[in-house]
C-alpha positions in Angstrom: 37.4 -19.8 -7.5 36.5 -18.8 -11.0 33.0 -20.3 -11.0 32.6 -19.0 -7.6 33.0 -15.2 -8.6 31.2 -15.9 -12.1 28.1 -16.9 -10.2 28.1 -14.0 -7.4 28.7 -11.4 -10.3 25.6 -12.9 -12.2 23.7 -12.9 -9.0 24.8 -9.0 -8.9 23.8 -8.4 -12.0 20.1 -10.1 -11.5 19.5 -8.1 -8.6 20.5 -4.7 -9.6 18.5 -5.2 -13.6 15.6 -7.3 -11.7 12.3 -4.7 -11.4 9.2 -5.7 -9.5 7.1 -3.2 -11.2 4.3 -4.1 -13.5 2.4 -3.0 -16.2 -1.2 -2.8 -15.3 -4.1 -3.4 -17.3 -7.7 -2.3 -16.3 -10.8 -2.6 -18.0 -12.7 -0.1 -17.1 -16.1 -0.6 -19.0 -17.7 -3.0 -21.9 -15.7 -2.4 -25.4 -18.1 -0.1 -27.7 -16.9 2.3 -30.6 -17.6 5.2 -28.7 -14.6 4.3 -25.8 -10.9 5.0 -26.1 -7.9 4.5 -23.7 -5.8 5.8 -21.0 -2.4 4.8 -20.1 -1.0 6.7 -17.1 2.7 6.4 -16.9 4.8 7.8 -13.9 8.3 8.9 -14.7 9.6 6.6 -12.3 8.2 3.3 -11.0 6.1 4.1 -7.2 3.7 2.3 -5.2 0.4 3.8 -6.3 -3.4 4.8 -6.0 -5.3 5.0 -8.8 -9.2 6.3 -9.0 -10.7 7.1 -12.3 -14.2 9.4 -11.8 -14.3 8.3 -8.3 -13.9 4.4 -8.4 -11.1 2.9 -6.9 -9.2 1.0 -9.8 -5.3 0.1 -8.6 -4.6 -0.1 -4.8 -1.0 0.2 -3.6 0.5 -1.4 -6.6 4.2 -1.1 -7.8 3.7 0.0 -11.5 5.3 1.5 -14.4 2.3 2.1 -16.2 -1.2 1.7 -15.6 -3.4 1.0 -18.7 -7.2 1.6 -18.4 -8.8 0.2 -21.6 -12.6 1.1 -22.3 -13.1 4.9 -21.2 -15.9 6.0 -21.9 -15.7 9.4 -24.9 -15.8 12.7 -23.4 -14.2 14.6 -19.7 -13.4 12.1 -17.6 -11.3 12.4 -13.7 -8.0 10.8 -12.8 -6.8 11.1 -9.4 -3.3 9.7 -9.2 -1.5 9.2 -5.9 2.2 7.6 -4.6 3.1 6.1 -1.5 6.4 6.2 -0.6 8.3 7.4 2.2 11.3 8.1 0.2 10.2 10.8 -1.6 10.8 14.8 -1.2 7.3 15.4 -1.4 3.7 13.7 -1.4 2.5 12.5 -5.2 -0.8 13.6 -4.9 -2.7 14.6 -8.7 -6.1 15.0 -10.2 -6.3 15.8 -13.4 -9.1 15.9 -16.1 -8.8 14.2 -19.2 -10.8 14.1 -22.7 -11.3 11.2 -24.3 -11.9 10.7 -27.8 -13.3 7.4 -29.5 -10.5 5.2 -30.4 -7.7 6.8 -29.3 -5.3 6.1 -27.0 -4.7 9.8 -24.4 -0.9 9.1 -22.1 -1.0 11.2 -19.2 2.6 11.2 -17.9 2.6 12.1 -14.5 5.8 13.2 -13.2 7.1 11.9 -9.7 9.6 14.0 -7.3 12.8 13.1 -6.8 13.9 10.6 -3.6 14.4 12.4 -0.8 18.0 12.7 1.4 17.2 10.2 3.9 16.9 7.5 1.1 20.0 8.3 -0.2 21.9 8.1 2.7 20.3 4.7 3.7 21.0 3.4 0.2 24.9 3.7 0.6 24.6 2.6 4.4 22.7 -0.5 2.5 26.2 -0.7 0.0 28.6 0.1 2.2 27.2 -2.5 4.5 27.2 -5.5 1.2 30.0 -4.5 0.1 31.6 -5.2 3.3 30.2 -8.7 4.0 31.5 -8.9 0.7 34.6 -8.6 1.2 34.7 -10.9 4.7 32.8 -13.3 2.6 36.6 -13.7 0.5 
């Protein structure tokens, strides 16, 4: 009986600290002295459309952070968009950003909060474990 709640408590525990979102890594031209980096980083992990001046670079991953190594130095275009129906609003930005020769620019981009409907299917989604849970013992 022990063993038996040791392992569904560690199974818990691997699926509540388990993420599937990745840190991306683009190269976006050759390596020269005269390119520096971006890293975009949303303030919460979201399924995501990346184009940098006009060229499609991530579609529709799940990311923490999305790394584009190589920029070109000087004014450069970022459009950053979310896809997920659980949010308040649409993620939709575009934003300019310099560049400077071996530097690294972060551009946090900040992502609105879940909306209701999420929340309430989230403790449906609970309630409903918890209770097969509980018929499970």
């Amino acid at each position: 009986m022990q063993s038996k709640n040791s392992m569904l408590v560690l199974l818990l525990a691997l699926l509540i600290f388990s993420s599937c979102a990745k840190d991306i890594v683009v190269n976006y031209g050759n390596p020269s002295p005269n390119s520096g980096n971006i890293v975009v980083r949303p303030t919460s992990s979201v399924y995501s459309n990346l184009t940098f001046n006009d060229s499609l670079l991530v579609k529709y991953k799940y990311v923490k952070s999305i790394t584009i190594k190589n920029v070109p130095e000087g004014v450069n275009t970022i459009h950053f968009s979310g896809e997920s129906n659980n949010l308040k609003k649409e993620l939709d930005i575009n934003k300019e950003v310099k560049v400077t020769a071996g530097k690294t620019n972060t551009q946090l981009v900040t992502v609105p909060p879940k909306s209701n409907g999420y929340w309430v299917s989230e403790a449906f989604t609970i309630i409903g474990l918890y209770s097969l849970l509980f018929i499970a013992y």
